[in-house]
PLY file of the C-alpha trace (Angstrom):
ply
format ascii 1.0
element vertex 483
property float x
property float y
property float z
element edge 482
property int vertex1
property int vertex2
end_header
33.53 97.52 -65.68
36.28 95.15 -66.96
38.67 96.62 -70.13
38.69 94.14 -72.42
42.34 92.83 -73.05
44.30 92.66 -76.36
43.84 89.11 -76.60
40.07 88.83 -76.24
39.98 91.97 -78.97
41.53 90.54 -81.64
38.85 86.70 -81.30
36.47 89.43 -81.02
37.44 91.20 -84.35
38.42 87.30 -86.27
34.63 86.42 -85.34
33.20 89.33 -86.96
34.93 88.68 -89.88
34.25 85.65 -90.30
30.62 86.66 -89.58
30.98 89.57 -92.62
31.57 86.64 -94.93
28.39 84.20 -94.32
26.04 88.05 -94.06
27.09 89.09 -97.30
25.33 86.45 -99.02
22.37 86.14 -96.48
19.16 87.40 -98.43
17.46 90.14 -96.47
14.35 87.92 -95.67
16.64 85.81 -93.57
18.59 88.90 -92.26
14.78 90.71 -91.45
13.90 87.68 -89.14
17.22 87.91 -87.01
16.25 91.95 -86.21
12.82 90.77 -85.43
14.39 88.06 -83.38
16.22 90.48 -81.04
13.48 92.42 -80.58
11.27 90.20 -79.20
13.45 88.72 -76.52
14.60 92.30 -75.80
10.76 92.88 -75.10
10.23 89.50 -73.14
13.59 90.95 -71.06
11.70 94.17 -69.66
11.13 92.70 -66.22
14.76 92.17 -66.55
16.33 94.90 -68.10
14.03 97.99 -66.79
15.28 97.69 -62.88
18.78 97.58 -64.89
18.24 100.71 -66.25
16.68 102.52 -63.65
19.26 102.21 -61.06
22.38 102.74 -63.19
20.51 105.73 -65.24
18.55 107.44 -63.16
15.89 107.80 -65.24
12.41 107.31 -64.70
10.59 104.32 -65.37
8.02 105.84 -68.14
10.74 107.26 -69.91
13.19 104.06 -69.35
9.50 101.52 -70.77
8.94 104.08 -73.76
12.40 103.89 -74.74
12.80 100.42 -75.12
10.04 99.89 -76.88
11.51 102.75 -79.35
14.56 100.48 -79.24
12.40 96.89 -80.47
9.98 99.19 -82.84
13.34 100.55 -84.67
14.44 96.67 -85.01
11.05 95.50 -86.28
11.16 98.74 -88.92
14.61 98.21 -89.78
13.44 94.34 -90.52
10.44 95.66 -92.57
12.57 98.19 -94.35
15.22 95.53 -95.71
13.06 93.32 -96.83
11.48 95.58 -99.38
14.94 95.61 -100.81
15.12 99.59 -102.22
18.28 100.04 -99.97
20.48 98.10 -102.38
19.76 100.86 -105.10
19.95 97.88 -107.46
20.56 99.19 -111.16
20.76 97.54 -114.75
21.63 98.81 -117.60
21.89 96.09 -120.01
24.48 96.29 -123.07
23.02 98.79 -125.98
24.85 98.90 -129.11
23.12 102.58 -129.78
23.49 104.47 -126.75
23.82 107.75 -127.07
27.31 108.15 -126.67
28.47 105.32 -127.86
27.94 101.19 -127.60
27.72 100.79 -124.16
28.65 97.77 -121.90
26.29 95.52 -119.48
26.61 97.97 -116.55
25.01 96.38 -112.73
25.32 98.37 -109.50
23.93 97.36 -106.42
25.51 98.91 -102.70
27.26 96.14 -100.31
27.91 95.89 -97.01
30.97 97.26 -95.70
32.23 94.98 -93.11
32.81 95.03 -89.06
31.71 98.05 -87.77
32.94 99.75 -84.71
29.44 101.34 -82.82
30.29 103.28 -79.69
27.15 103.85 -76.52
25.86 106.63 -75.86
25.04 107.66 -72.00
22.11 109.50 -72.23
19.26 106.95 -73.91
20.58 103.43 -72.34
18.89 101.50 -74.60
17.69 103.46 -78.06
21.50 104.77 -78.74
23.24 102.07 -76.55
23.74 98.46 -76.92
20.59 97.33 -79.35
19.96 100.66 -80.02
19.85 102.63 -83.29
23.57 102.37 -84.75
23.61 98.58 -84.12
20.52 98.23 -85.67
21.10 99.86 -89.06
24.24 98.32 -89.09
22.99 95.00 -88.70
20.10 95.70 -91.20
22.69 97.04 -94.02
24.53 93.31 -93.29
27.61 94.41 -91.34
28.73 92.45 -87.93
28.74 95.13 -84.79
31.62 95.24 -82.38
29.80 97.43 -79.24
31.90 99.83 -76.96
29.92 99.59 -74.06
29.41 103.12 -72.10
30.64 103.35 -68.34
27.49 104.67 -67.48
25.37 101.27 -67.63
27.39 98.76 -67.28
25.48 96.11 -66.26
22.52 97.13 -68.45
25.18 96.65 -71.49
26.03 93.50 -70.53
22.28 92.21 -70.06
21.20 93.75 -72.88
23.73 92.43 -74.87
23.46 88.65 -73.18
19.85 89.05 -74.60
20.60 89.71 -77.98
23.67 87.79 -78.65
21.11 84.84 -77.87
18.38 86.30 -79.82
20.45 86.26 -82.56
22.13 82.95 -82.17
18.78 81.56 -81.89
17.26 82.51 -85.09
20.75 81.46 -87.09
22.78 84.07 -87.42
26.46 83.00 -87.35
28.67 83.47 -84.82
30.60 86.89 -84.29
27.45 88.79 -85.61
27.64 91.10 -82.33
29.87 91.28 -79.54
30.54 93.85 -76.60
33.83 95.15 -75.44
34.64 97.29 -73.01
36.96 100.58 -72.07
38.52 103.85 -73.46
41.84 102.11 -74.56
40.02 99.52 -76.70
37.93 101.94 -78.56
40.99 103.45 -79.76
42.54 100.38 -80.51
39.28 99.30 -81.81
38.45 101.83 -84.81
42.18 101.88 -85.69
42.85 98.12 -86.36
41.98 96.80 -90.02
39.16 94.85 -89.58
36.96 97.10 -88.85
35.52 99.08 -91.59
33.41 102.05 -89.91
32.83 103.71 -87.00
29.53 105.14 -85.67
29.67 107.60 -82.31
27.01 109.70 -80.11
28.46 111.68 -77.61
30.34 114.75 -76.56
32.63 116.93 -79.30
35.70 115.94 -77.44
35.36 112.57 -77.71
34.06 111.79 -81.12
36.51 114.07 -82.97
39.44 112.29 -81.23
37.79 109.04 -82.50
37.17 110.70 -85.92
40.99 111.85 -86.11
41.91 108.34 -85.38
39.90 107.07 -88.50
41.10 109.57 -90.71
44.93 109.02 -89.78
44.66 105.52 -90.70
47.05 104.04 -93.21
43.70 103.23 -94.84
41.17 105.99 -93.62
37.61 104.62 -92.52
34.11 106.29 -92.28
33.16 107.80 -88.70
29.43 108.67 -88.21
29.85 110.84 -85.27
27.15 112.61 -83.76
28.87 115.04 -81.50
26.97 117.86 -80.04
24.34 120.90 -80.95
22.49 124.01 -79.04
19.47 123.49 -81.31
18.19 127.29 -81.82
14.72 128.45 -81.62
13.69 131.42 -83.52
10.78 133.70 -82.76
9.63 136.31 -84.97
7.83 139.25 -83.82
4.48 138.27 -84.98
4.76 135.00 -83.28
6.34 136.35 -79.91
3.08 138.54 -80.25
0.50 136.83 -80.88
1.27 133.82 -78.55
3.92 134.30 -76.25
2.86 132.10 -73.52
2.27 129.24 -75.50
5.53 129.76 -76.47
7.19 129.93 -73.22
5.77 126.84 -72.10
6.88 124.96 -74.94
10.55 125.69 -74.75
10.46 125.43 -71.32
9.07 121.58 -71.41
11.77 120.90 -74.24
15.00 122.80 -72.72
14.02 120.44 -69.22
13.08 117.51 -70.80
15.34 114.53 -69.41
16.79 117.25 -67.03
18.17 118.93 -70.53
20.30 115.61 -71.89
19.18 115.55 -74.60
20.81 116.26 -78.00
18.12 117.98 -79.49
18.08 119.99 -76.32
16.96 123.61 -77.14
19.98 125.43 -75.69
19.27 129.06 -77.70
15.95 130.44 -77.42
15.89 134.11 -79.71
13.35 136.87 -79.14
12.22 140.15 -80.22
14.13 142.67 -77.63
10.66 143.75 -75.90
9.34 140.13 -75.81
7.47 139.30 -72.93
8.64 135.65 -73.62
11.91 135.07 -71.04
9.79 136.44 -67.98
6.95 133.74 -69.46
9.86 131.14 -69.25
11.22 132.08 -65.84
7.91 131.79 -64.51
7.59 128.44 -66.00
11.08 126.90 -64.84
10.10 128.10 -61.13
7.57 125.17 -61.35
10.15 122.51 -62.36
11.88 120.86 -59.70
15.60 119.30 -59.96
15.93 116.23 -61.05
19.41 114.01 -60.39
21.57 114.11 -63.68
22.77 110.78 -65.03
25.83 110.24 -63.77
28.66 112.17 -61.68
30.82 112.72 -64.86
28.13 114.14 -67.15
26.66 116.42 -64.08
30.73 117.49 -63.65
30.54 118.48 -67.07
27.39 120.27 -67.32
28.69 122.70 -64.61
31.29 123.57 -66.19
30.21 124.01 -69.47
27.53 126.34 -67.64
29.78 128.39 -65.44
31.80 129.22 -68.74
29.43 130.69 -69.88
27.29 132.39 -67.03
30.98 133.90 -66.49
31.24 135.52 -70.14
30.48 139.63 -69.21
27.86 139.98 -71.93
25.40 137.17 -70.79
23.17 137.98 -67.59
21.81 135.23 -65.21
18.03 135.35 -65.50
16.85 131.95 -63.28
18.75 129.28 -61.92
22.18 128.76 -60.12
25.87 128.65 -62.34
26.68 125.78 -59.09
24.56 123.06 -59.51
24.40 120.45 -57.16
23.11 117.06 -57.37
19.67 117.95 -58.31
19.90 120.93 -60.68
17.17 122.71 -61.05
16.88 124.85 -64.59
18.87 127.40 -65.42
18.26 130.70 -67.74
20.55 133.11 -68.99
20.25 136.08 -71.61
22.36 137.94 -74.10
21.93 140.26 -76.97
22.36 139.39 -80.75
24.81 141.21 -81.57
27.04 140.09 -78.87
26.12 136.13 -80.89
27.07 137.82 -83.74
30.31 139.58 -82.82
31.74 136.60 -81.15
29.39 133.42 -81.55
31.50 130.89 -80.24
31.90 131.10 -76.74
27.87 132.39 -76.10
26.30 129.26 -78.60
28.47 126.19 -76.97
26.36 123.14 -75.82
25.49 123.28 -72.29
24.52 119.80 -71.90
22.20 119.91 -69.44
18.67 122.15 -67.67
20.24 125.24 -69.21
19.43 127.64 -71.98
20.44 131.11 -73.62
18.18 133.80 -74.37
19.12 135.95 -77.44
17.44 139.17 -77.73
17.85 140.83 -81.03
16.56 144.45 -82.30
15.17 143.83 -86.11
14.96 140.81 -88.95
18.29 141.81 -90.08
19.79 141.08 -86.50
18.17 138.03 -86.21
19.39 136.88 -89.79
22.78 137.85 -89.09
22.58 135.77 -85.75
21.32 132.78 -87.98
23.98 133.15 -90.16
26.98 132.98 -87.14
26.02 129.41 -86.53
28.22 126.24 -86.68
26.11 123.61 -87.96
23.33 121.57 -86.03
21.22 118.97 -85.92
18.09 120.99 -85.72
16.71 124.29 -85.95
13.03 125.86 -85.14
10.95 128.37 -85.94
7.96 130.06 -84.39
6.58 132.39 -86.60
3.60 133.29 -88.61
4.04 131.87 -92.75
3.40 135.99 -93.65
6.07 137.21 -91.46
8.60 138.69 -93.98
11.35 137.31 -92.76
10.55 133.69 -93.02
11.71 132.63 -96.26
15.13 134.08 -95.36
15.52 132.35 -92.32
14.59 128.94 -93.81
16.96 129.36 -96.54
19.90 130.13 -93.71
18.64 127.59 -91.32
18.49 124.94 -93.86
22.27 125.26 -94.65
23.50 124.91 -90.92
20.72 122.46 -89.66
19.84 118.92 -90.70
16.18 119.22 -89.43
14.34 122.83 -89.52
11.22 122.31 -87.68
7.87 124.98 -87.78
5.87 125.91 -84.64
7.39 122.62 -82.56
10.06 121.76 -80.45
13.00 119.92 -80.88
12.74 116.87 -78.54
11.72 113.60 -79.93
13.09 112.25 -82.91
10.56 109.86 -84.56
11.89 106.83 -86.23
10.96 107.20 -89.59
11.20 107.12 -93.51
12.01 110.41 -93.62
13.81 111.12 -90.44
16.90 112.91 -91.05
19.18 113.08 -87.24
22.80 114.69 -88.46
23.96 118.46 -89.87
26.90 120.10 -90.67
30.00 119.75 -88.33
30.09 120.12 -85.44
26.70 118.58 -84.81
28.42 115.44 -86.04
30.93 114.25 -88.57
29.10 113.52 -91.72
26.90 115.86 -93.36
25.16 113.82 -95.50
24.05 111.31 -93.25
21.29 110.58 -90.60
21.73 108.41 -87.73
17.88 108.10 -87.18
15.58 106.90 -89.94
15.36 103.74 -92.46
18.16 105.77 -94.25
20.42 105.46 -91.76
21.10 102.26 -93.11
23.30 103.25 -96.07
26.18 104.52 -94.07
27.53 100.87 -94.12
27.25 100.50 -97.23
29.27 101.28 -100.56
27.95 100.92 -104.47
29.86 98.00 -106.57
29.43 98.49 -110.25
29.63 94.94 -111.99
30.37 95.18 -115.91
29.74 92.49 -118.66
29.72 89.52 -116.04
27.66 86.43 -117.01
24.07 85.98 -115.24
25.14 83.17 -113.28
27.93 84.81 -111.48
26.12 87.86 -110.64
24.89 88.90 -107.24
21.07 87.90 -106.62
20.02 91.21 -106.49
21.15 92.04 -110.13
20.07 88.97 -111.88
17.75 89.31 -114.78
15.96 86.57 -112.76
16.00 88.55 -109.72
15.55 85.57 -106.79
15.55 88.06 -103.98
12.27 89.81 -105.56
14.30 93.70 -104.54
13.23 96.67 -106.79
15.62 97.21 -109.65
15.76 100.34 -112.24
16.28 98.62 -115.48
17.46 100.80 -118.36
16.61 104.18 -117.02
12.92 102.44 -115.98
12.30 103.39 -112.20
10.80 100.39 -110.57
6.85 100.29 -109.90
0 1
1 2
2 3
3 4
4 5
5 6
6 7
7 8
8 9
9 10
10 11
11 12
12 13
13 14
14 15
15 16
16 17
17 18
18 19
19 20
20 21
21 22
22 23
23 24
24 25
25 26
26 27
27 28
28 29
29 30
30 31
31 32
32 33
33 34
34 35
35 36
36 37
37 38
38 39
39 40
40 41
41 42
42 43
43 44
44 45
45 46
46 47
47 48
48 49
49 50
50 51
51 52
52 53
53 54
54 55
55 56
56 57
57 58
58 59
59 60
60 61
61 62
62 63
63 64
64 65
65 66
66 67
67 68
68 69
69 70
70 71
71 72
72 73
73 74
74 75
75 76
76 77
77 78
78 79
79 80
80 81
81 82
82 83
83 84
84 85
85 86
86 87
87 88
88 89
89 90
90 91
91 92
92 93
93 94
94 95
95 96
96 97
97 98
98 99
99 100
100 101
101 102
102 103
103 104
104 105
105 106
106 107
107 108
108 109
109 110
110 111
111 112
112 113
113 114
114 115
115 116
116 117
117 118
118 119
119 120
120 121
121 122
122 123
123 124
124 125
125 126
126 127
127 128
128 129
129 130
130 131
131 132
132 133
133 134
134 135
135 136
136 137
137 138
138 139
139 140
140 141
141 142
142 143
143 144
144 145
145 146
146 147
147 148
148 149
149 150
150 151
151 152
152 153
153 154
154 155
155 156
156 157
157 158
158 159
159 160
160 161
161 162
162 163
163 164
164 165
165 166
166 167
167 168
168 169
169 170
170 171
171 172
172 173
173 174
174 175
175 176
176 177
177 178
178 179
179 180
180 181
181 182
182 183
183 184
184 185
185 186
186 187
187 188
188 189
189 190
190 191
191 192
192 193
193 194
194 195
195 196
196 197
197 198
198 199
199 200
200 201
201 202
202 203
203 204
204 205
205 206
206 207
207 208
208 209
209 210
210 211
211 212
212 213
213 214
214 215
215 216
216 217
217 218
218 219
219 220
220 221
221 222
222 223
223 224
224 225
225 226
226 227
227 228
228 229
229 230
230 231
231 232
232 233
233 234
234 235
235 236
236 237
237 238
238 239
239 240
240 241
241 242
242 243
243 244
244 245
245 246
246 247
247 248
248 249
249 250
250 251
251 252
252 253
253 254
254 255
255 256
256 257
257 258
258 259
259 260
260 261
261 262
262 263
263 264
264 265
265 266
266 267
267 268
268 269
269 270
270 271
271 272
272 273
273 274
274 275
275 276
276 277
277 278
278 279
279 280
280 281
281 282
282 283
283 284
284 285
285 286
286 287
287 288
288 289
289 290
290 291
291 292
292 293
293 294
294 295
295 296
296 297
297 298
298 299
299 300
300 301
301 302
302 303
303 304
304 305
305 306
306 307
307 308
308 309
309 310
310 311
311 312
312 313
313 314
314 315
315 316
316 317
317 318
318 319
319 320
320 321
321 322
322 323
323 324
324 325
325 326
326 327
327 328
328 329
329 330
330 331
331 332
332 333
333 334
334 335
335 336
336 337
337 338
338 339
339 340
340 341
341 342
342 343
343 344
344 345
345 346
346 347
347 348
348 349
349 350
350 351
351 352
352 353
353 354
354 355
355 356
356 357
357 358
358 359
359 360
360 361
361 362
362 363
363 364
364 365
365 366
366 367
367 368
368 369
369 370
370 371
371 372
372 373
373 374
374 375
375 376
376 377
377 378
378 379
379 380
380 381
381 382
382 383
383 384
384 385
385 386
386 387
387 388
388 389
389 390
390 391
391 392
392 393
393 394
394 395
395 396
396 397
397 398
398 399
399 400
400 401
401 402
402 403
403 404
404 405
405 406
406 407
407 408
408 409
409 410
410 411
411 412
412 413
413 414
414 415
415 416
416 417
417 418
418 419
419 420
420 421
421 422
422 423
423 424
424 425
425 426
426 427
427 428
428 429
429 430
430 431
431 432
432 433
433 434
434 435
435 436
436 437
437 438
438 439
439 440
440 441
441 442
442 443
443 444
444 445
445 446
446 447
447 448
448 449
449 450
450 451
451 452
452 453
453 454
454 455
455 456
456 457
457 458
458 459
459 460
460 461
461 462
462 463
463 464
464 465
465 466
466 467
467 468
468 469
469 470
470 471
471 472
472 473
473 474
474 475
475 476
476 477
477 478
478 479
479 480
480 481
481 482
């Protein structure tokens, strides 16, 4: 992998630019057919791309085909999505003499794109949070050109993919500039901290996306920075649940903590239990049948060990399965600790271990477990096995629902459907803005920002707020919520 130089940066940034100027005036339709574009040659690239990934991910080819085609569906749905037009949010009020608190003006709002946008690889899905993957998508949808860090991990699967698309998209008209790749640690910095660029959007480790966040915020004119950094994804099991079905439990978190050899972010990395729970001998038994699986790279497998021999070291957590020196291959790895050791000092004992390793948390009554809940940083999910009588459900919703941005019931974790309603973010750390999803149709609107337009004459009024409306979007007119 080459850095890409100063000089071949800054054409990079002028194109997109110049490319934010022709998209902001591109109706949707038109936008919809360049998304669908890319995903179709990205689709007629699999014989291509697939070998690609295999060899520089290590990832199996089922996983690798089923990805990309969660890749081109979340292109095709992001296509569908702006051409119904209910992103913009576009409003009208129109000028009324007796409003309530007075004559009030002709009042439009509609939300814009925001410009270049700096979207950073992630490692562990090559292609659904890499190079045509979810960020680029959304960012394309909400109108905004993409300047791609490419991760070290795949290089040569960046640059294919991205060969692919930049043609795709060239192909069906869309200007020049509209996407580009660059390349190395030095430019991303350089990257989210030069002018053009107008937001940044990150998945990876804490380290690295609050140094990139820092560097938005310390701008002379701070930028947005959607950075998903990190989460141990708890699992809570009450005492009716652990129970009445403890093995089916077992299993469960066992497939999800290994899934992907345990790289993924919605990893289960905390698994809590009634003390006298049968449930962590039922999940030893079941990690004895998995067998290791080669991480994806030498950096991330570096990492994982010592994220795991921190905290196999700490003197209240025991070493139930597993090694704390994984080699090449690492098999899974369990480890247990008590509640009120979470509670007395949760930081250390509830740090991602990014990787085929989980936490057992044994706690003594409802008011333990609460008071675990409650020690939490913030994540992207949070589960619960329980029965809906167990009294201390509706508690442990309400806490869960403050530190988590998806609380699931009687599932696990892994797989994040790409949906209406998908919500992929939670309160720092799990990433860097709360109220935003980097999965989901609604991931859209972080590139975006309302314009309010007041008293302006029909004719020089954006499409989408024209009486006339050419570009057929809903609008609320005058209170009226669109049918």
């Amino acid at each position: 992998m080459t850095d890409t130089t100063p000089e071949q940066l800054d054409r990079v940034l002028d194109a997109a630019v110049a490319a934010a100027g022709v998209l902001r005036d591109r109706p949707p339709a038109e936008r919809a057919g360049w998304l669908r574009a890319g995903a179709d040659a990205l689709d007629a690239a699999a014989d291509r791309l697939l070998p690609l990934a295999q060899e520089e991910s290590r990832l199996p080819p089922p996983r690798l085909t089923g990805e990309l085609k969660r890749t081109t569906f979340q292109l095709r749905l992001f296509a569908e999505e702006i051409e119904a037009g209910a992103y913009l949010h576009a409003v009208i009020d129109h000028a009324d003499a007796d409003w309530g608190m007075g004559p009030r003006p002709d009042l439009r709002r509609m939300l814009v794109p925001l410009g270049p946008v700096a979207v950073w690889a992630a490692s562990n899905f090559p292609f659904a949070f890499s190079v045509a993957g979810g960020d680029t998508a959304s960012a394309l949808a909400a109108g905004c050109p993409v300047v791609l860090v490419a991760h070290p991990g795949h290089p040569r699967l960046s640059h294919a993919t991205a060969e692919v698309l930049v043609a795709a998209l060239e192909g069906a008209g869309a200007p020049a500039g509209v996407f580009a790749l660059v390349e190395g640690q030095d430019t991303g910095r350089a990257l989210i901290t030069d002018a053009r660029i107008t937001a940044g959007a990150f998945t990876g480790s804490l380290r690295g996306g609050r140094a990139l966040f820092d560097l938005a915020s310390g701008r002379e004119t701070p930028i947005p920075f959607y950075g998903e950094l990190g989460s141990t994804n708890p699992a809570f099991v009450t005492g009716g649940a652990a129970a009445a079905r403890a093995e089916e439990i077992a299993a469960g978190f066992a497939g999800s903590m290994t899934l992907g050899v345990g790289q993924f972010c919605t990893k289960p990395g905390l698994l809590f239990v009634p003390a006298d729970s049968a449930i962590p001998g039922l999940v030893v038994e079941r990690l004895r049948d998995v067998a290791g699986a080669p991480m994806l790279n030498d950096r991330i497998r570096s990492g994982y060990g010592s994220a795991l021999r921190t905290l196999a070291s700490h003197e209240v957590v025991e070493l139930l399965e597993g090694t704390v020196d994984p080699d090449d291959d690492p098999t899974p790895t369990l480890l247990r600790t008590s509640a009120a050791e979470v509670v007395a000092d949760p930081r250390p004992l509830t740090a991602e271990v990014f990787g085929p390793a989980a936490l057992v948390v044994e706690y003594a009554d409802d008011e333990e477990l609460l008071a675990a809940a409650r020690a939490l940083d913030g994540q992207l999910t949070a589960t619960v096995q329980a029965d809906p009588d167990d009294q201390v459900v509706p508690a442990l919703l309400d806490v869960l629902a403050e530190r988590a941005g998806r609380v699931l019931w009687g599932g696990w974790p892994t797989g994040v459907s790409v949906t209406y309603a998908q919500q992929h973010g939670g309160p720092y750390p799990a990433t860097t803005a709360v109220t935003t999803t980097s999965v989901g149709t609604a991931a859209i609107e972080r590139f975006l920002r309302p314009v309010a337009y007041q008293d302006l004459p029909e004719a020089l009024l954006p499409e989408p707020l024209q009486d006339a409306n050419p570009w057929s979007v809903p609008q609320r007119v005058d209170g009226a919520l669109p049918r």
